[in-house]
C-alpha positions in Angstrom: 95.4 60.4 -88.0 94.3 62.5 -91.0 93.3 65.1 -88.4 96.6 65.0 -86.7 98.2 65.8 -90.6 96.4 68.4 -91.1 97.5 69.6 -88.1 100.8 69.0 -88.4 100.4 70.6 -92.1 99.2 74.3 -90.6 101.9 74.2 -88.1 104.5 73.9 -91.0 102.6 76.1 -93.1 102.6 78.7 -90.1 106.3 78.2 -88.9 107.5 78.6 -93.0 105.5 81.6 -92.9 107.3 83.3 -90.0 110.5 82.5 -91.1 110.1 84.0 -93.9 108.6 87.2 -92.5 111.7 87.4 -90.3 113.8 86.8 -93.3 112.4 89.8 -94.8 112.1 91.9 -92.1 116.2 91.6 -91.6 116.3 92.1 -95.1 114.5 95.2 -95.3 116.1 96.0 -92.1 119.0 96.6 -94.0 117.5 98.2 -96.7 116.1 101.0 -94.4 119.8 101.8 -92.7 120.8 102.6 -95.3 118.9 106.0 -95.5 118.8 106.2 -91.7 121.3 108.9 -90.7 120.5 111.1 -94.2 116.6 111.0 -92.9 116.9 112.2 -89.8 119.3 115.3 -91.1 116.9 118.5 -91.1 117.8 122.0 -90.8 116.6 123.5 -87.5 114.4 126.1 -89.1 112.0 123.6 -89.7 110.9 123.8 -86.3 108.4 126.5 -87.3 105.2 125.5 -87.6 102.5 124.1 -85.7 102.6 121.3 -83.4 101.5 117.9 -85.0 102.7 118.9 -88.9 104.7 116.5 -90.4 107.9 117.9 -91.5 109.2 114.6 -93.6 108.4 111.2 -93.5 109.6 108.0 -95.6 108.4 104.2 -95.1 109.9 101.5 -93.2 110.1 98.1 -95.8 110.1 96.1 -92.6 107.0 96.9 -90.9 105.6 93.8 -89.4 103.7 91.6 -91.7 99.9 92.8 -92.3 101.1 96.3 -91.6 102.5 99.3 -92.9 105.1 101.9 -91.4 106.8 104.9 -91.6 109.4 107.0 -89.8 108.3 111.0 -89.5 109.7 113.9 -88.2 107.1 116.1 -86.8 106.7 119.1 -84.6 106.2 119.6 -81.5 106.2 121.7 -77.9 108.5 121.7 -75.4 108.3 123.3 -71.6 109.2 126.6 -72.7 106.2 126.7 -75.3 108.7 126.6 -78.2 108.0 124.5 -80.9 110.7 122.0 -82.0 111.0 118.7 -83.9 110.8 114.9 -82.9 110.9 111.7 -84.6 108.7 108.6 -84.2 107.5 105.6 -85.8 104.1 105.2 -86.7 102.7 101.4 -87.6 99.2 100.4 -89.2 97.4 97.4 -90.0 96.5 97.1 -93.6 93.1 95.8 -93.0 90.2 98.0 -93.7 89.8 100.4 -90.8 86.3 99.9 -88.7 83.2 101.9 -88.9 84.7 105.4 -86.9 88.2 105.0 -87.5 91.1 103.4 -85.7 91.9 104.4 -82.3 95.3 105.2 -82.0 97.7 104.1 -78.7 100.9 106.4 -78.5 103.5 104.6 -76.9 106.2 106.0 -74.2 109.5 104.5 -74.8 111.7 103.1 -71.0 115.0 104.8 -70.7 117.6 104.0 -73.8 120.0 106.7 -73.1 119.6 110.5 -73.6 122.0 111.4 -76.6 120.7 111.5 -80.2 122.1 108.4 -81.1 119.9 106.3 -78.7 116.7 106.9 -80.0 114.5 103.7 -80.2 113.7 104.4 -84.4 117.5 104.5 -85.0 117.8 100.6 -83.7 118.2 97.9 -86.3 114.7 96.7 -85.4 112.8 100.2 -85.0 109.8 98.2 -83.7 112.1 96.8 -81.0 110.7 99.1 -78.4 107.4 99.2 -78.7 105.8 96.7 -76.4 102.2 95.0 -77.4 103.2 96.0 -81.2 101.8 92.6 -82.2 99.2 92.2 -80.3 97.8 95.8 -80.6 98.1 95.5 -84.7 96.5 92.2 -84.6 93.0 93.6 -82.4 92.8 96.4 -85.2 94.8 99.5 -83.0 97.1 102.0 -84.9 100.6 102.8 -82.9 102.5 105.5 -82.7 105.7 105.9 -80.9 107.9 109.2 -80.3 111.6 109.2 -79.8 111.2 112.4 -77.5 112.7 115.5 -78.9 116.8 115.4 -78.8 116.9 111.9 -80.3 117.9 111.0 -83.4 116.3 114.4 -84.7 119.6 117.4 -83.3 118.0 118.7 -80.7 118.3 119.4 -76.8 117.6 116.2 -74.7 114.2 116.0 -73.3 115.0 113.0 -70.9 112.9 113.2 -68.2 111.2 116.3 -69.0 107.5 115.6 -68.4 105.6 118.1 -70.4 108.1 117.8 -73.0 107.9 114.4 -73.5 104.3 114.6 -73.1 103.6 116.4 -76.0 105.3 115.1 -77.7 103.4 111.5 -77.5 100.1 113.4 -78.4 102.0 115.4 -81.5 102.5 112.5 -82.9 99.2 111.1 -82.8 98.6 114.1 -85.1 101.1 113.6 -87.6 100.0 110.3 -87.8 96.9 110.6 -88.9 98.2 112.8 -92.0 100.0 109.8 -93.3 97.6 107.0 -92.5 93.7 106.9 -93.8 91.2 105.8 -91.3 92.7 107.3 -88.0 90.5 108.6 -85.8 90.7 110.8 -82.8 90.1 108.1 -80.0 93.8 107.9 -78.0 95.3 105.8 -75.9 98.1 106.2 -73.9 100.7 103.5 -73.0 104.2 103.6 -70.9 107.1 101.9 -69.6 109.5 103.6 -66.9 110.4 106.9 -68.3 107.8 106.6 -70.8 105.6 105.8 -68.1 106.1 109.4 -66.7 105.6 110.7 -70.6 102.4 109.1 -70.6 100.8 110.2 -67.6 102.2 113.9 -68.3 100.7 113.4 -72.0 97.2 112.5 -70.1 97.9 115.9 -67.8 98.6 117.9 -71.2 95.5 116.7 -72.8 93.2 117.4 -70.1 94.7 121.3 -69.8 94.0 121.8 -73.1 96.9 120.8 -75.3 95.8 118.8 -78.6 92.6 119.6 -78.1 91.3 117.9 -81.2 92.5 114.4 -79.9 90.1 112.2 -77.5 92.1 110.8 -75.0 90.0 107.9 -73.6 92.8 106.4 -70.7 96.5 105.8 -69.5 98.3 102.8 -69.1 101.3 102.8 -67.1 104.3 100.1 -65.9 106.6 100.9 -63.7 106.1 104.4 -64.3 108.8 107.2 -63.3 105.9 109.0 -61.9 107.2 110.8 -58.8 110.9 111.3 -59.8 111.8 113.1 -56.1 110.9 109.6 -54.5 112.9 108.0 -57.5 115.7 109.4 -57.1 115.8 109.2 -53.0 115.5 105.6 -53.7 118.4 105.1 -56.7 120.7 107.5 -55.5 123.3 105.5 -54.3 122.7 102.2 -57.4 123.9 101.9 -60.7 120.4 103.3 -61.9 120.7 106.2 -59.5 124.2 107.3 -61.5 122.9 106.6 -65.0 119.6 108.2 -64.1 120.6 111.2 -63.2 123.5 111.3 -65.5 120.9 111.5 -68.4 118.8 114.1 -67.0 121.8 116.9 -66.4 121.5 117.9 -70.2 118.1 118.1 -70.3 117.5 120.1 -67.5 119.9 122.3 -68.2 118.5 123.1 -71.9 114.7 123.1 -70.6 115.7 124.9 -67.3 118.3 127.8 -68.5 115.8 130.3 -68.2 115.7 129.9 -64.5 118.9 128.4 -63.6 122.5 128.3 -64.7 124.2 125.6 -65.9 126.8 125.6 -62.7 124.0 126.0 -60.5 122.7 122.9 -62.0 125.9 121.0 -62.2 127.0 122.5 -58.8 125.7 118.7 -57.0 128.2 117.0 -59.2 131.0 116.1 -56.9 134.6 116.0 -59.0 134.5 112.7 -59.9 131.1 112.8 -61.3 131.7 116.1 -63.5 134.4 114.8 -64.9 132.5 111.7 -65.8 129.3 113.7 -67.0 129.9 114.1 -70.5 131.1 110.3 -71.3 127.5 108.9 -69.4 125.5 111.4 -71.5 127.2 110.7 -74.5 126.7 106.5 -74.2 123.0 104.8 -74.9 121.8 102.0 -72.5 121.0 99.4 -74.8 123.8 99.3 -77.1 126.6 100.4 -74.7 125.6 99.4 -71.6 128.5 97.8 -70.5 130.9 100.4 -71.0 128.3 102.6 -69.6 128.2 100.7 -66.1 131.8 100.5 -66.0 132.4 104.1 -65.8 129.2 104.6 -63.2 130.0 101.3 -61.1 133.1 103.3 -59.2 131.0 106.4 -59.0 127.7 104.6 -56.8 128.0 106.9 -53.6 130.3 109.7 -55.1 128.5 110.6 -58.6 126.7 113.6 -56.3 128.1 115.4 -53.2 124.3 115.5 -51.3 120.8 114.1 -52.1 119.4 116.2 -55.8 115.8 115.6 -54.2 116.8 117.7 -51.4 118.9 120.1 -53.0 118.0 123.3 -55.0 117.6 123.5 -57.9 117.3 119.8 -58.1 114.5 119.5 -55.8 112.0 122.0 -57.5 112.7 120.4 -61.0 112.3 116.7 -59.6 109.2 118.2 -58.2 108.2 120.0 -61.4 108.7 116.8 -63.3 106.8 114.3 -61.2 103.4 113.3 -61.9 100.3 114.2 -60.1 100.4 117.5 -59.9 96.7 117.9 -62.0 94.1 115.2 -62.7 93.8 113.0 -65.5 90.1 112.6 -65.1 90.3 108.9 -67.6 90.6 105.8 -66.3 94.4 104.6 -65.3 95.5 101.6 -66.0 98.9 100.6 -63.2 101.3 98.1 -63.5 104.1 97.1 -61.3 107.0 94.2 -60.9 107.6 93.2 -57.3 111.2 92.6 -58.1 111.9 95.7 -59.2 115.0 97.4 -58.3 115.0 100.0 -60.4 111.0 102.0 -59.2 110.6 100.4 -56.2 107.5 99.3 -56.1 106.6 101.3 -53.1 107.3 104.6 -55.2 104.3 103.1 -57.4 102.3 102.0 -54.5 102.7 105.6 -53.3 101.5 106.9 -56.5 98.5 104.3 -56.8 97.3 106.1 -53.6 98.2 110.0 -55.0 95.6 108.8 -57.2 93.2 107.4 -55.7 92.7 110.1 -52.7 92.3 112.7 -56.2 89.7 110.8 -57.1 90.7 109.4 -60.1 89.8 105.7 -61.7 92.6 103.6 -61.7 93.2 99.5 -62.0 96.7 98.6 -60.0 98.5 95.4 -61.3 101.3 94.0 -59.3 103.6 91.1 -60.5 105.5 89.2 -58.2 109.1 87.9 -59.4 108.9 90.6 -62.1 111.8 92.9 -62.5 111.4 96.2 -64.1 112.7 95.1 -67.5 109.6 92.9 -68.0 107.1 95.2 -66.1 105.4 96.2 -69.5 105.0 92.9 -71.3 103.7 90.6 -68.5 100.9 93.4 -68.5 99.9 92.7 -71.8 97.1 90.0 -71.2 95.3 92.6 -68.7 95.9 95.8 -70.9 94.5 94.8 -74.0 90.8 93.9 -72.4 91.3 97.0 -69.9 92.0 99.2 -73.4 89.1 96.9 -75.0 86.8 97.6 -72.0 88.0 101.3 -72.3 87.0 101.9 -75.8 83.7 100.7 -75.6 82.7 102.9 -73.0 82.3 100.0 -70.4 82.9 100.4 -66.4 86.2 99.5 -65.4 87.1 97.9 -62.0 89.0 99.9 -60.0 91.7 99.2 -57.0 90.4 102.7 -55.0 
């Protein structure tokens, strides 16, 4: 009986506890909106620079208990080589760091929409997003987690834009560790969906060259965007098919307008869909998505007048802007819901084997009943030992 108090006792003890952590959280919550929108207001001439400089940074009062947070605005690449700015959140637990420094794991945000506005850092919670938060600050890991560049920071939308949004995960590794003592080198990179495809491009980037003073040690992926020509032969004609490619007309036209015009870009739109372009690009997925899907419900099957993965431009920038192209050459780490209707799971099965027959080192999960919402945090029991198991140098098991 006394045992059962005690018992009883800790569970209270515990319970009060996180109540009151989520008291202040929404408390400090508020605190930091307050000085949201001025934050993120920075002249575009601070772009020049060098990639992984922190440009401004302030704490976030609401960092998860045992941790401490900020919000920067840092530089990075884009395609074109120029240097622009992004945003990100950066969390870190407050116990001592180990002997050689935290490793880091820079997280790829799914698809929340591809105007400024929808950037994950700008949400009420800006630890919303970032999946295995908890867990990863509990086992001692530093996170990191980019907007992308054109969110939240004014800037031209890198949705979908692989090298782009790569780099931008491994710049911010970099300006993290100028904030936070105890960093080290040793990166690992996780991703959901869109941030999926930022990942694995991040883990192409690293091993060409770019941030060469960061150790990239493996790639986890979930339902990654990986090969976006088989992505968008399978959504084409769905509600993600519409909103998909919605998103990615801005951004291809800014990364692209070197090479191609914007009509020639836009020239797929049938007239339906251009006159709808602007009001898609212009709404985020999380907060408006119902106003979203009721201007691309009527347009499923009339958004585009043929297939973008088989019409130029379109097809060489899917093609461009799929993984695969170079090797990794760290382990991979796959994940994939069987009920997804959003990347079929055959598009991941398809990459699984792209992999595999270029001889890289990869674990495949697959989830049955899972939709691609929860692809990410059902694979968090099996990603934190494979990152564990990663880390320490060990042999990992691998599905090839």
């Amino acid at each position: 009986m006394k045992r059962v108090l005690v018992l009883l006792a800790a569970c209270s003890i515990l319970l009060t506890g996180c109540l009151w952590d989520a008291e202040r959280r929404v408390d400090e919550d508020e605190a930091d909106q307050i000085t949201d929108a001025s934050f993120y207001d920075v002249p575009a001439s601070e772009a020049a620079g060098k990639p992984g400089e922190v440009v401004k940074s302030e704490p976030i009062l609401s960092a998860p208990f045992g941790s401490s947070a900020w919000r920067i605005i840092y530089r990075t690449t884009d395609l074109a080589g120029s240097t622009v700015l992004a945003s990100a959140v950066v969390a870190v637990p407050d116990a001592p760091a180990p002997a050689g420094g935290r490793a880091v794991i820079s997280w790829g945000h799914p698809t929340t929409g591809a105007a400024r506005s929808c950037a994950p850092s700008l949400l009420f919670d800006p630890f919303l997003m970032m999946t295995g938060l908890h867990e990863f600050l509990a086992a001692g890991y530093a996170m990191v987690a980019t907007d992308y560049p054109g969110m939240a920071v004014e800037g031209d939308s890198s949705y979908l834009v692989g090298v782009t949004e790569g780099n931008a995960m491994l710049d911010a590794v970099i300006a993290a560790q100028q904030l936070a003592d105890g960093l080290s080198d040793r990166v690992l990179l996780w991703g959901h969906s869109q941030g999926g495809q930022a990942a694995l491009f991040a883990a192409q980037q690293a091993a060409s060259g770019y941030a060469p003073s960061l150790d990239v040690l493996g790639v986890a992926v979930a339902a990654p965007a990986a090969d976006l020509t088989e992505l968008m032969d399978d959504d084409i004609k769905s509600m993600p098919g519409v909103t998909i490619s919605a998103y990615a007309f801005p951004s291809y036209s800014a990364a692209y307008s070197n090479r191609y015009s914007s009509d020639e870009i836009d020239a797929v739109l049938t007239a339906d869909g251009k006159a709808a372009l602007d009001k898609l690009t212009s709404l985020c997925l999380l907060t408006q998505g119902d106003e979203l899907h009721s201007i691309a419900k009527p347009l499923i099957g009339n958004f585009v007048s043929s297939n973008p993965s088989e019409t130029e431009p379109w097809k060489t920038m899917l093609e461009e802007n799929s993984a695969g192209a170079s090797t990794l050459g760290v382990p991979v780490f796959v994940a994939q819901g069987l009920a997804d209707d959003t990347v079929d799971p055959s598009a991941t099965e398809d990459y699984v084997k792209h992999l595999c027959d270029t001889g890289e080192h990869v674990e495949f999960r697959t989830f049955d009943g899972i939709t691609h919402l929860l692809a990410a945090e059902v694979s968090m029991p099996h990603l934190l030992p494979w990152f564990k198991g990663v880390l320490a140098g060990k042999p990992q098991t691998t599905t090839c």
